[in-house]
N, C-alpha and C positions, 0 to 999 in steps of 0.2 A: 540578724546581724546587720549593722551599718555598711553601705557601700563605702570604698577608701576613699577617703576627702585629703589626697594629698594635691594641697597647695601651692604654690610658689607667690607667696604673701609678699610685701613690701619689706625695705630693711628699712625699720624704727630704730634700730640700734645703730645708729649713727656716729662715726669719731668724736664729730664736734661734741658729740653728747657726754662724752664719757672725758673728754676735756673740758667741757664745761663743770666737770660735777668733781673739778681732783680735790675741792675741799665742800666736806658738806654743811651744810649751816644750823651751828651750833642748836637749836631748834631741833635738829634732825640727828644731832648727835654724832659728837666726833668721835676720830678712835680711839678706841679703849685699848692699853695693854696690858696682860698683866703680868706683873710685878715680878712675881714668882712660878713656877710650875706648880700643877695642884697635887699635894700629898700622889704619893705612890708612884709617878709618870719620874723615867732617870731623866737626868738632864744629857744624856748621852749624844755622841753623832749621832744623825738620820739614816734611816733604814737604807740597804744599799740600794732601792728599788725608790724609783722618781716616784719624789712626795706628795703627788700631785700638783698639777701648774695652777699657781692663783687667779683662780677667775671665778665670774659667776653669771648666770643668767637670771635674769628678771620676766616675768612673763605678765600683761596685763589683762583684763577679765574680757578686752574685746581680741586678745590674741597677739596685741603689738611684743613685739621680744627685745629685748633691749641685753646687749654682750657689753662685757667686763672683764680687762683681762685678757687671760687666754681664752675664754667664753668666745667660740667663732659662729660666727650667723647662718643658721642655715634655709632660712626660711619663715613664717606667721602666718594668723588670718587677719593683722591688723588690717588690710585692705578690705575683707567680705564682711556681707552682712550675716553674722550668726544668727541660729534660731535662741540657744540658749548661751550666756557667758563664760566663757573659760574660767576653768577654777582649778587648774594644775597642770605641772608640766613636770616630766620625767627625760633626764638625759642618757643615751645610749651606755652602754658602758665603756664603747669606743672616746664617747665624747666628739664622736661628730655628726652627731644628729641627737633628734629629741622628740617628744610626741608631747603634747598638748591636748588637753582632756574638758567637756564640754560638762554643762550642768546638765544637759538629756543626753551623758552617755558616746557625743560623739567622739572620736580620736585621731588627731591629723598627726601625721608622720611626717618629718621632714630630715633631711642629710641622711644619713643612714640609717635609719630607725625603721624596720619595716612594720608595715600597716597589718594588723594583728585580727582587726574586728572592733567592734564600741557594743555598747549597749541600749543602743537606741530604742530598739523596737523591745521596748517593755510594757507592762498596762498600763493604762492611763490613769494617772495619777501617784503614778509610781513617786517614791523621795528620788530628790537631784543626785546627782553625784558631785560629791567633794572634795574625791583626792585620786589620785594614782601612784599606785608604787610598782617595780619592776623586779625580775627575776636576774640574776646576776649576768643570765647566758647573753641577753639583749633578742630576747626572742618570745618573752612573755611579759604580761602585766594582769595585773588587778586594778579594777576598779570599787571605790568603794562611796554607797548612797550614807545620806545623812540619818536613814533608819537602821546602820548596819550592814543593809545588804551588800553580797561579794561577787563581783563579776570577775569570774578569770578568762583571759586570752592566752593564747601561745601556750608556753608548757608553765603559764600559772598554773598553780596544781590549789585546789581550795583546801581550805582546810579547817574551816567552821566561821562563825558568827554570833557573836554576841546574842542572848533569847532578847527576843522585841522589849519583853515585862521585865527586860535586865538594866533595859540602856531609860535615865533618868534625864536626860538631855540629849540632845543633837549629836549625832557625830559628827564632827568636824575636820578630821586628819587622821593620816594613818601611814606606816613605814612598814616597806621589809625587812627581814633580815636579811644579815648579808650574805647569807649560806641561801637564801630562796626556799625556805624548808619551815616558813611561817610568815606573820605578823601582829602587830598592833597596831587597833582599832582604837581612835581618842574620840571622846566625847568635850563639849564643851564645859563638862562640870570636873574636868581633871579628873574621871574613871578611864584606864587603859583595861583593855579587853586583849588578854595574849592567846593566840592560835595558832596553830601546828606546835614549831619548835620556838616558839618566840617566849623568855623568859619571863616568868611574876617576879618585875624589877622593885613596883610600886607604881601609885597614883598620887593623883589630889583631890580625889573624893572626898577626904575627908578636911580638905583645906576650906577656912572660908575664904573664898578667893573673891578679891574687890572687883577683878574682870575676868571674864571667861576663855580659857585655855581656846589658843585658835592653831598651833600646830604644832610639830613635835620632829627632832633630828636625833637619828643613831648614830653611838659611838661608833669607829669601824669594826672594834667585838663584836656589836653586838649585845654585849653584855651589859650594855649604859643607854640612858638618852636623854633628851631635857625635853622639857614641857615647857612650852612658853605662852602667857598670858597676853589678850589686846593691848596690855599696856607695858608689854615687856618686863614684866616678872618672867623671870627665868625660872624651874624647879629643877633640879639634878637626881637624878638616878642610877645605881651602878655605878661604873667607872668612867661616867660625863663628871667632870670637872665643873664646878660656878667657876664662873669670870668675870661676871661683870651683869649688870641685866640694864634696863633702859626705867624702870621700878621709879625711882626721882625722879626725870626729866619728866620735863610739861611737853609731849609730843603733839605735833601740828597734825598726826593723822594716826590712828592704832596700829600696831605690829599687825601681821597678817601673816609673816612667813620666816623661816629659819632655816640656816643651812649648817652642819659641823662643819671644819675642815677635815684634811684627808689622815691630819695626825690625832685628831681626837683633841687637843690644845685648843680649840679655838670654832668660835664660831661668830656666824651673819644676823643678827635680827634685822628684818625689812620690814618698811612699814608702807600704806598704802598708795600713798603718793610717791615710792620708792628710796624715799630715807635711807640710808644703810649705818648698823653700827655695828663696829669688827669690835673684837673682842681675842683676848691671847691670841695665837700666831693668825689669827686669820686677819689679812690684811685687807685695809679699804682702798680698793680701786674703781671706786666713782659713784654714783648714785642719780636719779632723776629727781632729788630732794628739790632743787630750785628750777626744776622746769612744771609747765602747766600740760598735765597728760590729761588722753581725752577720756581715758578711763583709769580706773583704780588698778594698783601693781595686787597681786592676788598670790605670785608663788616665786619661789629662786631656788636653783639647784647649782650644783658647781661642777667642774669637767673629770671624773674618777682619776683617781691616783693611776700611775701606769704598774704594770705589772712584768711580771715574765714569761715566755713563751714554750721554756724546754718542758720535756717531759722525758723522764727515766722510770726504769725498769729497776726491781730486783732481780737477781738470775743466778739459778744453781747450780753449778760446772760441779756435783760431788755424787752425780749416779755413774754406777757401772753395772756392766750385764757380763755373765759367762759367756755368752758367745763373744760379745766383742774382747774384754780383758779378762777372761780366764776367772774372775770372780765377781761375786754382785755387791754392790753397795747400796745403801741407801732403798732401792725399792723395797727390802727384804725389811724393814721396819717395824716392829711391834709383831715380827715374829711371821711373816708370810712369804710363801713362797714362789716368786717371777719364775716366768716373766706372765702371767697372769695373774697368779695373786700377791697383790705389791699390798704397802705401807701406806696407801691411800684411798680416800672417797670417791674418789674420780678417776677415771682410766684413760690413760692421753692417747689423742691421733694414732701419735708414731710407735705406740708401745711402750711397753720399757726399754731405755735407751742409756746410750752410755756418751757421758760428757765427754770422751775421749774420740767420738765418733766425729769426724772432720764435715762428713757430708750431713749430719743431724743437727750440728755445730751451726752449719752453712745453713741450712733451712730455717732454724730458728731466730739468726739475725738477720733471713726475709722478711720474716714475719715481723719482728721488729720496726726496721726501715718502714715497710710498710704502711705503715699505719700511725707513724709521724714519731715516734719514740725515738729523743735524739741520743740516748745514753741505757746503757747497764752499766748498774752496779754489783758486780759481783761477789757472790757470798764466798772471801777469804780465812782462810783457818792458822795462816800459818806458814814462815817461810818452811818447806819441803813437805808440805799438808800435800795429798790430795788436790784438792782446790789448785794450790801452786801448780801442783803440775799438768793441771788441766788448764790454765791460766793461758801459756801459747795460744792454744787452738781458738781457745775463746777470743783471745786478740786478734788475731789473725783473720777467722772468718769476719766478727764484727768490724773491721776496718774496710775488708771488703765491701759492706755494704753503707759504709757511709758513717757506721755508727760507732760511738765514743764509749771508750769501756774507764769505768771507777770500778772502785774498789771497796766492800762493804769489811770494814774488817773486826771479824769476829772475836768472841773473848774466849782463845784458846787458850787452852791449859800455860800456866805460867805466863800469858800477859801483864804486862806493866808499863809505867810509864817511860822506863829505858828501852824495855823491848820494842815499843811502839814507836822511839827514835829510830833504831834500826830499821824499822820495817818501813817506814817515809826512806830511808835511802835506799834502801833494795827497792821497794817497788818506785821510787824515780827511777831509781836505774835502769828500772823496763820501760819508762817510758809515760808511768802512770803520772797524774798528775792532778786527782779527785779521788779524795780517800773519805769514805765515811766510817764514823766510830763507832759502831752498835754500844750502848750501856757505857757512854764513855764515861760517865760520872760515877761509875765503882772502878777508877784510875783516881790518884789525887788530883786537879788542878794545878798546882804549881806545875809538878811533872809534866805534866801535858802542855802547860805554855811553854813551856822550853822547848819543846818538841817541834809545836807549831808557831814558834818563832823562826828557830832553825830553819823552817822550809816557808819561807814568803812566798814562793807562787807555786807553793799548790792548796788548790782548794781543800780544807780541812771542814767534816760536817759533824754533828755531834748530836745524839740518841741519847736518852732516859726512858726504863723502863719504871720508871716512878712517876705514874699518871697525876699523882696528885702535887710532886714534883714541878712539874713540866705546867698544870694549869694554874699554880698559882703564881707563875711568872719567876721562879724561885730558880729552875733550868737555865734558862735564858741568862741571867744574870752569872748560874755558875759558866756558862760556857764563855762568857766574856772575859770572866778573870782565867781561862783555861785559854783563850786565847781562838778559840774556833772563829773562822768565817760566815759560821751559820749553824745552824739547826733544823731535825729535822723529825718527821711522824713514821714510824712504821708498822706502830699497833694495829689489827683489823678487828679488833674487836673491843677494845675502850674508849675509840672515838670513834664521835659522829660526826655529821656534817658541821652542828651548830661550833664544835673545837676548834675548825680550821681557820674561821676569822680572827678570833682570838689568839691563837697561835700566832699567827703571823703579827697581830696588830701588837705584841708583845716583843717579839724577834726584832721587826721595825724599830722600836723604841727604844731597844738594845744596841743599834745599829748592824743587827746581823741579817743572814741571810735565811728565808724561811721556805721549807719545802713539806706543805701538807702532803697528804697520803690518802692515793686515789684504791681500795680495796675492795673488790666484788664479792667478797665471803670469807667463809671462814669454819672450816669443822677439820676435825684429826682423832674422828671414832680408831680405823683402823690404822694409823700410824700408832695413836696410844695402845694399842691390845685389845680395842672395845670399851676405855672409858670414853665418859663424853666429858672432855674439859673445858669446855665451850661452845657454841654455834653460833654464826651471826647465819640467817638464811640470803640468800641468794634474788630471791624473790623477784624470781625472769629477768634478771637485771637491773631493778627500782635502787638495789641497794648499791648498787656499783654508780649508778647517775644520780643516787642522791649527793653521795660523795665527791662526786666531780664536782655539781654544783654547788657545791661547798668551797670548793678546791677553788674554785671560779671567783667565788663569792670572796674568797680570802686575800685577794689581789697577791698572788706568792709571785716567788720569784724562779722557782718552777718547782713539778709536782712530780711526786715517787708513788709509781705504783705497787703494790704491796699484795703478789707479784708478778713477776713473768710466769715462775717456772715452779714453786714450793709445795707441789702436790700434796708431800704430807700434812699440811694446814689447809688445804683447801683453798686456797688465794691465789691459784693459777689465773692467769688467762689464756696462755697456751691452750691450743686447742684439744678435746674431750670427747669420747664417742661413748655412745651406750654401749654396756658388757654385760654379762651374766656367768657368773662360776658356773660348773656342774651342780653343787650345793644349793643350788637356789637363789645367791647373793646375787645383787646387781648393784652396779656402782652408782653415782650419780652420775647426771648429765646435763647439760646444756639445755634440753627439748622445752620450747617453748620459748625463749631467753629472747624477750624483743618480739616475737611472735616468730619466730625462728623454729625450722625441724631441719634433721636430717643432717647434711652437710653444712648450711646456711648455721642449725646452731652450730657444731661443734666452732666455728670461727666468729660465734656473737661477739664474744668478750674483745676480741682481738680488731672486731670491726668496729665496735662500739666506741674501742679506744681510739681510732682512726678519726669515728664523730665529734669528740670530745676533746686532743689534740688540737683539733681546728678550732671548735669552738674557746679555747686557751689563747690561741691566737689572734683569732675575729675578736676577739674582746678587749685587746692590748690597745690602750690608744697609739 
């Protein structure tokens, strides 16, 4: 591993610089706009989550950086003498720092970007490296050589490589996804190589291409990207939009590098002497086209879109025990009998417990607070349900602790879209004032915009269990004419990590609000009577931080986890101990979870979410 080479480099990015360059010369290509939106994108307001500030950075192959924009300077090696050239730059997800990547491997860290490791010490003779791309969290990268090979740092996790006898040219570039749960490796003959969760979008392998592919920008899905040629051919892929490419113009120096913007509309070709041409919404704010640099521009990234910070809970206020209310609910499911043999795969802390219990009540929105959860959403059934009347207590202790109680509200018997009028006035009139819809879309739309016109300030969110619904961007749209503030994921087991960028980059575009779905498993053997209708595993908690960093990667505007308390499904994070019937049965448990035993697990999930909470937040520019 490289020692840290963090720097305090000269600022090259100079005012006058970027005053000097507010028009670029024709040569270098002025701005493009384009005309129209591309097929499929609404032309709707912008997502309610800041759309990114316009800016960009330029980095040159001896380290000089040069800012654009809101692009703020944090540092270079334009002042040192490198062993080998800079050949990329990655910016934090904060956006106030960046790390800058060497052709032997090395990696300087500046503003907040911490120093991870490089790949220096490889065998001699080893290929250069050519690109770096980053994990959503701002606490890993990859590296990748011009033969394929994959260097991970921090919680890069690898995830394969292209076979040597595969790749027919140079790799040249390569991109994350924006979940961190893969990517794509580019070659210079237009072959994309996808690994882990990164999609087979397409290539240009089979294109004769007049010059060879030198870098490559994702849509914010994900599910798009463009290829771009030394001479500014553009190729589109997925849900990357053409816009324009540089293909005609006689350029004074080759494209080298490319950026999207933060809406997917619009994107940077850069060229070596720092040319810039914007293309749809992405705007030009300045270039180093008419100054003389002492080295060639090599790469540009831009400053991440902002995102949000909350994080909520699902939460079940509908257990009851004979000791505390004279009857059981809900543990007794699929036919078992409490307070040991309950309705679940897992066996909680506190036992079986009753939502009516003030002091179980109170401990659980400790746990909560704790661990940076700013909200539950409570599972409601119904004005004078169960749930309702457990409702009090649940308000009452979470206010206690700090914490903001919504309302999930269920599709109880005889729901409609007049009854769900009423039910927005009864629960304001307690106070509530964040209502989400499970399954709002088996309600009409018209119904429901009347509903959620009537009440302008309270947050209204809105649920599809129509997976196929909801990714075709088909959800989002209905929930606009239905009039929601947003939308949101509660599935644990139809989505992965790679749904949550795309969700959101959808919701955005709708101008709604989007809340992916943070889920650590999923089974309900003994809730169903001993079928199995599902399982996602658990797997020590890999599948709980795969989805966060999804969650992360989807820049939302905050996240639901999926759940607090739903024992019968298995999507607890509440805390879990190990049991054993007399029978021989044991339930599941925690052990191991993070490298976790004992008491440490049964509170993994619960700490875990504590880590990840933060991490939501460190990443907010």
């Amino acid at each position: 591993m490289a020692l840290a080479r963090r720097v305090a480099g000269r600022c090259v990015a100079l005012a006058a610089v970027v005053a000097a360059a507010l028009v670029v010369p024709l040569a270098h290509g002025p701005r493009v706009a384009a005309a129209t939106l591309p097929a499929g994108l609404p032309a709707g307001p912008a997502g309610p989550v800041a759309p990114g500030r316009p800016g960009y950075w330029m980095v040159a192959s001896d380290g000089g950086v040069f800012t654009f924009g809101s692009a703020s300077f944090h540092g270079s090696t334009g002042g040192l003498r490198l062993a080998q050239p800079i050949v990329g730059m990655l910016a934090t997800p904060t956006g106030r720092g960046y790390w800058l990547a060497a052709a032997d491997g090395g990696v300087f860290a500046f503003g907040d970007a911490p120093y991870l490791g490089g790949a220096v010490v490889r065998p001699a003779g080893a290929a250069p490296i050519v690109a770096i791309a980053g994990t959503p969290t701002g606490v890993g990268y990859w590296l990748f050589a011009s033969d394929g090979s994959v260097y991970t740092l921090g919680d890069a996790t690898y995830f394969g490589q292209p076979p040597f006898l595969a790749i027919h040219a140079p790799i040249v570039a390569a991109a994350a996804t924006p979940d961190g749960q893969g990517y794509w490796i580019v070659a210079a003959d237009g072959s994309v190589y996808p690994e882990g969760d990164a999609a087979v979008i397409g290539d240009a392998s089979t294109v004769h291409l007049a010059h060879p592919i030198v870098t490559i920008a994702v849509t914010p899905s994900g599910h798009g990207y463009w290829l771009v040629a030394s001479d500014g051919g553009v190729f589109t892929y997925g849900d990357a939009p053409f816009l324009g490419s540089t293909g005609a113009i006689r350029l004074n120096r080759p494209i080298v590098a490319a950026a999207g913007t933060s809406s997917g509309r619009g994107y940077w070709l850069v060229a070596s002497d720092g040319g810039v041409f914007a293309y749809g919404d992405a705007p030009f704010l300045g270039s180093t086209g008419g100054l003389r640099l002492a080295r060639p521009v090599v790469g540009v990234r831009i400053p991440p879109a902002a995102h949000g910070t909350a994080v909520t809970a699902f939460y079940y206020p509908w257990y009851a025990t004979v000791a505390h209310d004279g009857v059981t609910r809900h543990w007794d499911q699929g036919g078992h009998n409490p307070p040991d043999d309950i309705g679940s795969d897992y066996y909680p802390l506190r036992g079986a417990y009753s939502s009516m219990d003030p002091t179980v009540v109170e401990a659980q929105m400790g746990d909560v607070a704790a661990v940076g959860i700013n909200e539950v959403i409570v599972s409601w059934w119904g004005q004078g349900s169960y749930e309702d009347q457990t409702l009090p207590v649940v308000v009452a202790a979470a206010h206690d602790h700090g914490v903001s109680v919504g309302i999930h509200l269920e599709p109880y018997a005889g729901r409609s879209a007049s009854s769900v009028l009423g039910d927005y006035a009864y629960l304001t009139g307690l106070g509530i004032s964040d209502i989400w819809v499970y399954q709002a879309d088996l309600l009409p739309a018209a119904g429901l915009a009347a509903a959620n016109a009537a009440f302008p300030g309270v947050r209204t969110m809105a649920e599809s269990g129509n997976v196929r619904f909801v990714r075709s961007g088909g959800f989002a749209a209905w929930a606009v004419s239905a009039r929601f503030r947003g939308v949101y994921l509660y599935d644990a087991v139809s989505y992965g990590p790679s749904d949550f960028p795309a969700f959101c980059a959808t919701a955005h575009a709708h101008g709604l609000l989007c809340a992916p779905v943070a889920a650590p498993g999923f089974t309900t053997v003994r809730a169903s009577a001993g079928t199995v209708l599902a399982m996602v595993s658990r797997d020590n908690g890999r599948t709980y931080d795969r989805r966060w960093m999804g969650d992360v990667g989807a820049r939302p505007d905050l996240v639901a986890i999926t759940s607090y308390n739903e024992w019968h499904e298995g999507t607890q994070i509440e805390p879990a101990v190990p049991k054993c019937l007399p029978g021989g049965f044991c339930y599941l448990n925690y052990e191991g979870a993070y490298g976790t035993t004992g008491l440490a697990a049964s509170y993994a999930y619960l700490n875990r979410t504590s880590y990840w909470s933060s991490v939501l937040g460190a990443a907010n520019p």
